[in-house]
C-alpha positions in Angstrom: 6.5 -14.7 24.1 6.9 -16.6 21.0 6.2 -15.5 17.6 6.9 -15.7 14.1 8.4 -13.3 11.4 7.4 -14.1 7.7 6.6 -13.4 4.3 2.7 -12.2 4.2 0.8 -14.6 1.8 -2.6 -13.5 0.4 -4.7 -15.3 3.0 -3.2 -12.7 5.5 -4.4 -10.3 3.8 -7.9 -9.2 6.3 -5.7 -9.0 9.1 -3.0 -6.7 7.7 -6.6 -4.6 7.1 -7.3 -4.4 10.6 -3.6 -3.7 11.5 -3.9 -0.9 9.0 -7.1 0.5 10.2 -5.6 -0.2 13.5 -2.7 2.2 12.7 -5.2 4.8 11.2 -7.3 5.2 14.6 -3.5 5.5 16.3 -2.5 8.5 14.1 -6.2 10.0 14.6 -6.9 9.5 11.1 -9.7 6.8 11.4 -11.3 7.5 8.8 -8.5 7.8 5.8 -8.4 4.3 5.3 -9.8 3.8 1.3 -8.0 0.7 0.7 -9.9 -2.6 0.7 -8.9 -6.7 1.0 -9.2 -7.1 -2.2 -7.1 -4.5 -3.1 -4.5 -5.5 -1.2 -4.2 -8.9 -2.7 -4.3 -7.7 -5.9 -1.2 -5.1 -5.7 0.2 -7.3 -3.2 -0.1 -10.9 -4.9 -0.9 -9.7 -8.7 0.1 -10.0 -12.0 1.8 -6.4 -11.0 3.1 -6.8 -7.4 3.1 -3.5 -5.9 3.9 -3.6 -2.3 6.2 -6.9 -0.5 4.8 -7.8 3.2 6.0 -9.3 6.1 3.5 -10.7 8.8 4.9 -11.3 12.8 2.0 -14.2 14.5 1.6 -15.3 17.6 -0.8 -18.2 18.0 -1.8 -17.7 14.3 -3.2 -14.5 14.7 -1.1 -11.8 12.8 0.2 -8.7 15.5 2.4 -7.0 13.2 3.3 -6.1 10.3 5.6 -4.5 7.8 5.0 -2.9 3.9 7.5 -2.0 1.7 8.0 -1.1 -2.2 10.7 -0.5 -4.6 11.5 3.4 -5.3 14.2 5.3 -7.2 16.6 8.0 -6.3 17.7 10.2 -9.1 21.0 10.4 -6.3 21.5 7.1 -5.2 19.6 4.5 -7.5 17.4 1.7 -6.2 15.8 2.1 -2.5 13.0 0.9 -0.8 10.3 2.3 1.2 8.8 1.3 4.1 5.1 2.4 4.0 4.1 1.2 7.7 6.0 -0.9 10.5 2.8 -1.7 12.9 3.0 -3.7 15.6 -0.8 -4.6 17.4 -0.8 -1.9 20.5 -1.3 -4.8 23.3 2.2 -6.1 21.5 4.4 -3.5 21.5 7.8 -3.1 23.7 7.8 -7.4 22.7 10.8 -6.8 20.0 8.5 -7.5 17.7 8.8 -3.9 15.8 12.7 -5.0 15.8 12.2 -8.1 14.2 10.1 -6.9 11.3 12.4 -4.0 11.1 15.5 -6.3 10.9 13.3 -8.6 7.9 12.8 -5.3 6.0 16.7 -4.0 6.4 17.6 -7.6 5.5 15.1 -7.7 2.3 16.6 -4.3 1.6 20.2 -5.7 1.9 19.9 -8.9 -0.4 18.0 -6.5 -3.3 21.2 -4.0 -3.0 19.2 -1.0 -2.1 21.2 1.9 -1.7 18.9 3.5 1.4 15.4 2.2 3.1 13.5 5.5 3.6 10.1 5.9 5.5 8.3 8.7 7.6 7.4 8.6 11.3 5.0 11.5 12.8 6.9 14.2 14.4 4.5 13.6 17.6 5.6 9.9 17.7 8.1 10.4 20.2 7.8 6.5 21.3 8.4 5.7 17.2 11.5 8.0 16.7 13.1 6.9 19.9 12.5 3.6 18.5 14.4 4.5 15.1 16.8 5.8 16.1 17.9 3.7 18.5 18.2 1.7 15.2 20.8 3.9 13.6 17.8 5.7 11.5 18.3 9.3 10.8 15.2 11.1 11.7 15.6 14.4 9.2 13.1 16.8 11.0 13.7 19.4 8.1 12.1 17.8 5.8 9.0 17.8 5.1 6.3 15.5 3.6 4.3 16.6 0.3 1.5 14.9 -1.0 -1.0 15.1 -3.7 -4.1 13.9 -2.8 -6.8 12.2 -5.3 -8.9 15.4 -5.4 -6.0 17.4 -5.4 -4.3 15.2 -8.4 -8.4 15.8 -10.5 -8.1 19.4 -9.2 -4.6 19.7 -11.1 -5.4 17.9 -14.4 -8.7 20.0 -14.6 -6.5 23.6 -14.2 -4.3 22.6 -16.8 
Protein backbone atom coordinates (compact mmCIF):
# COMPACT_ATOMS: atom_id res chain seq x y z
CA UNK A 1 0.00 0.00 0.00
CA UNK A 2 1.26 3.38 -0.75
CA UNK A 3 1.10 6.39 1.38
CA UNK A 4 2.42 9.53 2.37
CA UNK A 5 4.01 10.88 5.72
CA UNK A 6 3.88 14.81 6.05
CA UNK A 7 3.62 17.96 7.72
CA UNK A 8 -0.25 18.56 8.53
CA UNK A 9 -1.25 21.95 6.98
CA UNK A 10 -4.53 23.73 8.16
CA UNK A 11 -6.69 22.32 5.37
CA UNK A 12 -6.18 18.87 7.16
CA UNK A 13 -7.40 20.02 9.87
CA UNK A 14 -11.47 18.16 9.74
CA UNK A 15 -9.85 15.00 9.17
CA UNK A 16 -7.41 14.96 12.03
CA UNK A 17 -11.03 15.73 13.93
CA UNK A 18 -12.43 12.56 12.86
CA UNK A 19 -9.19 10.65 13.59
CA UNK A 20 -9.39 12.26 16.99
CA UNK A 21 -12.97 11.40 17.65
CA UNK A 22 -12.04 8.24 16.06
CA UNK A 23 -9.42 7.59 18.81
CA UNK A 24 -11.98 8.82 21.49
CA UNK A 25 -14.76 6.01 20.55
CA UNK A 26 -11.47 3.50 20.69
CA UNK A 27 -10.56 4.37 24.30
CA UNK A 28 -14.45 4.28 25.22
CA UNK A 29 -14.42 7.90 25.79
CA UNK A 30 -16.75 9.09 22.89
CA UNK A 31 -17.93 11.66 24.26
CA UNK A 32 -14.69 13.63 25.78
CA UNK A 33 -13.93 15.19 22.69
CA UNK A 34 -14.44 19.29 23.36
CA UNK A 35 -12.09 20.38 20.81
CA UNK A 36 -13.38 21.83 17.55
CA UNK A 37 -11.84 22.52 13.76
CA UNK A 38 -11.37 25.71 14.37
CA UNK A 39 -9.66 25.27 17.29
CA UNK A 40 -7.27 23.22 16.02
CA UNK A 41 -6.16 25.58 13.30
CA UNK A 42 -5.87 28.17 15.44
CA UNK A 43 -3.36 26.44 18.12
CA UNK A 44 -2.08 24.50 15.39
CA UNK A 45 -1.52 27.21 12.51
CA UNK A 46 -1.74 30.53 14.86
CA UNK A 47 -0.06 33.52 15.73
CA UNK A 48 0.78 31.06 18.92
CA UNK A 49 1.39 27.60 17.48
CA UNK A 50 0.62 25.15 20.13
CA UNK A 51 0.69 21.72 18.88
CA UNK A 52 3.14 20.46 15.39
CA UNK A 53 1.20 17.66 13.25
CA UNK A 54 2.08 15.11 10.98
CA UNK A 55 -0.62 13.69 8.57
CA UNK A 56 0.00 9.82 6.77
CA UNK A 57 -2.64 9.76 3.27
CA UNK A 58 -3.42 7.32 1.10
CA UNK A 59 -5.36 8.40 -1.93
CA UNK A 60 -5.74 11.89 -0.36
CA UNK A 61 -7.67 10.89 2.35
CA UNK A 62 -5.66 11.33 5.74
CA UNK A 63 -5.39 7.62 7.93
CA UNK A 64 -3.17 8.73 10.45
CA UNK A 65 -1.83 10.96 12.33
CA UNK A 66 0.63 12.26 14.87
CA UNK A 67 0.49 15.52 17.59
CA UNK A 68 3.13 16.65 19.39
CA UNK A 69 4.24 19.90 21.61
CA UNK A 70 7.21 21.28 23.19
CA UNK A 71 7.47 20.61 27.20
CA UNK A 72 10.24 21.16 29.86
CA UNK A 73 11.87 18.93 32.29
CA UNK A 74 13.15 20.61 35.38
CA UNK A 75 15.82 17.18 34.94
CA UNK A 76 16.61 17.03 31.49
CA UNK A 77 15.64 20.41 29.67
CA UNK A 78 13.66 20.59 26.44
CA UNK A 79 11.41 17.43 25.39
CA UNK A 80 8.56 16.87 23.48
CA UNK A 81 5.25 15.19 23.88
CA UNK A 82 3.46 13.16 21.87
CA UNK A 83 -0.30 13.74 22.58
CA UNK A 84 -1.73 10.97 20.16
CA UNK A 85 -0.12 8.60 17.38
CA UNK A 86 -3.59 7.33 15.55
CA UNK A 87 -3.55 5.38 12.87
CA UNK A 88 -7.44 4.83 11.04
CA UNK A 89 -8.43 1.21 12.53
CA UNK A 90 -8.98 -0.37 8.89
CA UNK A 91 -5.10 0.81 8.52
CA UNK A 92 -3.31 -0.49 11.19
CA UNK A 93 -0.51 -3.40 11.14
CA UNK A 94 0.36 -1.19 7.49
CA UNK A 95 3.63 0.42 9.22
CA UNK A 96 2.02 3.33 9.08
CA UNK A 97 2.11 3.88 13.07
CA UNK A 98 5.98 3.33 12.37
CA UNK A 99 6.31 5.86 9.94
CA UNK A 100 4.67 8.72 11.86
CA UNK A 101 6.50 7.48 14.91
CA UNK A 102 9.90 7.62 13.06
CA UNK A 103 8.70 11.60 11.76
CA UNK A 104 8.02 12.47 15.40
CA UNK A 105 11.55 10.82 16.82
CA UNK A 106 13.14 12.48 13.77
CA UNK A 107 11.30 16.05 14.58
CA UNK A 108 12.37 15.31 18.13
CA UNK A 109 16.08 14.67 17.04
CA UNK A 110 16.66 17.84 14.78
CA UNK A 111 15.05 20.20 17.79
CA UNK A 112 17.64 18.42 20.32
CA UNK A 113 15.06 17.23 22.65
CA UNK A 114 16.49 15.45 25.42
CA UNK A 115 13.38 12.63 25.74
CA UNK A 116 9.92 12.26 23.60
CA UNK A 117 7.43 11.29 26.35
CA UNK A 118 3.74 10.13 25.86
CA UNK A 119 1.09 7.81 27.57
CA UNK A 120 -0.47 4.66 26.26
CA UNK A 121 -3.56 2.95 28.17
CA UNK A 122 -2.45 0.20 30.42
CA UNK A 123 -5.26 -2.02 28.62
CA UNK A 124 -3.59 -1.24 25.16
CA UNK A 125 -1.71 -4.30 25.01
CA UNK A 126 -1.57 -4.06 20.96
CA UNK A 127 -0.13 -0.19 21.68
CA UNK A 128 2.54 -1.16 24.20
CA UNK A 129 3.75 -4.12 22.30
CA UNK A 130 3.94 -1.68 19.61
CA UNK A 131 6.22 0.74 21.71
CA UNK A 132 8.23 -1.14 22.84
CA UNK A 133 9.19 -3.00 20.20
CA UNK A 134 10.40 0.56 19.38
CA UNK A 135 12.89 0.78 22.27
CA UNK A 136 10.02 2.87 24.37
CA UNK A 137 10.08 2.39 28.03
CA UNK A 138 6.62 1.76 29.11
CA UNK A 139 6.96 2.92 33.06
CA UNK A 140 3.84 1.08 34.53
CA UNK A 141 4.54 2.87 38.01
CA UNK A 142 3.68 5.85 37.15
CA UNK A 143 0.79 7.20 37.04
CA UNK A 144 -1.18 9.98 35.10
CA UNK A 145 -2.67 13.17 37.06
CA UNK A 146 -4.81 15.44 35.66
CA UNK A 147 -6.81 18.48 36.48
CA UNK A 148 -9.73 18.76 34.79
CA UNK A 149 -11.63 22.24 33.78
CA UNK A 150 -14.13 21.84 36.62
CA UNK A 151 -11.62 20.50 38.78
CA UNK A 152 -9.08 23.59 37.79
CA UNK A 153 -12.73 26.32 38.73
CA UNK A 154 -13.31 23.94 41.73
CA UNK A 155 -9.61 24.79 42.90
CA UNK A 156 -9.42 28.56 42.29
CA UNK A 157 -12.97 28.90 43.97
CA UNK A 158 -11.49 26.99 47.40
CA UNK A 159 -8.71 29.14 47.58
Amino acid sequence: MKYLIREAVEADMPQVLNLIKELATFEKEDNAVEVNVEDLKRDGFGKEKLFHCFVATHENAIIGMALVYPRYSTWKGAVIHLEDLIVNEKYRGTGIGSALLTEVVKYGYKLGVKRISWEVLDWNESAIAFYESKGANVMRDWDVVQLNQEGIQNFINNL
